[in-house]
C-alpha positions in Angstrom: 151.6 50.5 76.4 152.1 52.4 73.6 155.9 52.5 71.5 155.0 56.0 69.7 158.2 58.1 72.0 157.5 61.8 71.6 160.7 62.9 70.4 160.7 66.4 68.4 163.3 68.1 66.7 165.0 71.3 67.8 167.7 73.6 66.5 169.8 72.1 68.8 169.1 68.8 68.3 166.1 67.1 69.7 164.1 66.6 72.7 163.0 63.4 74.5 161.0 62.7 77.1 161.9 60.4 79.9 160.5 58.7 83.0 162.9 57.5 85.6 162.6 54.5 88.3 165.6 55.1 90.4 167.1 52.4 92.9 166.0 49.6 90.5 167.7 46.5 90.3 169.5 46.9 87.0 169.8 49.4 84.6 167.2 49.2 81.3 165.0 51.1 79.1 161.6 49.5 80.1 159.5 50.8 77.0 157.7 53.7 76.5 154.0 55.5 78.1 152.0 58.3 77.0 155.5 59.6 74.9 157.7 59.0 77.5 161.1 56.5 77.6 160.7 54.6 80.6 164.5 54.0 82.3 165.3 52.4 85.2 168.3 53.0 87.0 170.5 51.2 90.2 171.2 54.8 91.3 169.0 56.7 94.1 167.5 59.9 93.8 170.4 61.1 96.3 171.6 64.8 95.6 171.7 64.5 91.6 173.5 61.5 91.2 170.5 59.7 89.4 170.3 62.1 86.4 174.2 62.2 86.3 174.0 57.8 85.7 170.6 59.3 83.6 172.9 60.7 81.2 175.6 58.4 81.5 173.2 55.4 80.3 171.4 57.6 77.7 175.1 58.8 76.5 176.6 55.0 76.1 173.1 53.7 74.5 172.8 56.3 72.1 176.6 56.5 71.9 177.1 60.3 71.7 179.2 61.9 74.6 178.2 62.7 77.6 178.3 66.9 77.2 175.9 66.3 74.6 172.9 65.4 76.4 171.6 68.2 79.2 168.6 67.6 81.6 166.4 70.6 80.6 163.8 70.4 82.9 162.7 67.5 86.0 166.1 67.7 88.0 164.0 66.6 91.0 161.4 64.9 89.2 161.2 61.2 87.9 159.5 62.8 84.8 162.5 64.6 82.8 163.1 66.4 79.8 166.8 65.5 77.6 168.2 67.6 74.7 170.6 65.4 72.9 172.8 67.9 70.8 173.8 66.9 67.1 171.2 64.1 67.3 167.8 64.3 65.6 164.7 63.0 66.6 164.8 60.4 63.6 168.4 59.2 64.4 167.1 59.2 68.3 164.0 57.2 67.3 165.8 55.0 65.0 168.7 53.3 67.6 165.5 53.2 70.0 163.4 51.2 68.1 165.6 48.1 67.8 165.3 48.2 71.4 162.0 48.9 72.1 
């Protein structure tokens, strides 16, 4: 497994890459893959509700509000794509690696 997260700035804040394992038994960051934050979440795929709680555990672990993260691509994929506004890749990276 590799820990190198593919984050990358924008001028909006920055981009990161996630993988999601909905209907898990707890929700976790389970390291990283190829570049990509592996989360597992207690939510089911079920009509959006697992990238709502997506957001709602990325927004409370990286401690930025909720409106500031936005699903930009992978609504009904488990491979997504997160812009965290007024966050860069560095300060993303940083309260990640603690963790990881």
């Amino acid at each position: 497994m590799s820990s190198d997260l593919a984050l990358r700035d924008t001028s909006e804040g920055c981009i990161l890459p996630v993988r999601v394992h909905p209907g898990a038994r707890k929700n976790d960051i389970t390291g990283v893959h190829d570049g990509t934050l592996k989360i597992s979440l207690t939510t089911p795929p079920t009509d959006g509700r697992a990238n709502e709680a997506l957001i709602a555990f990325l927004a409370k672990f990286l401690q930025v509000p909720r409106a500031r993260i936005t699903l930009v691509t992978g609504a009904t994929r488990r491979t997504k794509t997160l812009r965290i506004a007024a966050k860069s890749a560095a300060e993303v990276q940083a309260t990640l690696s603690g963790f990881l």
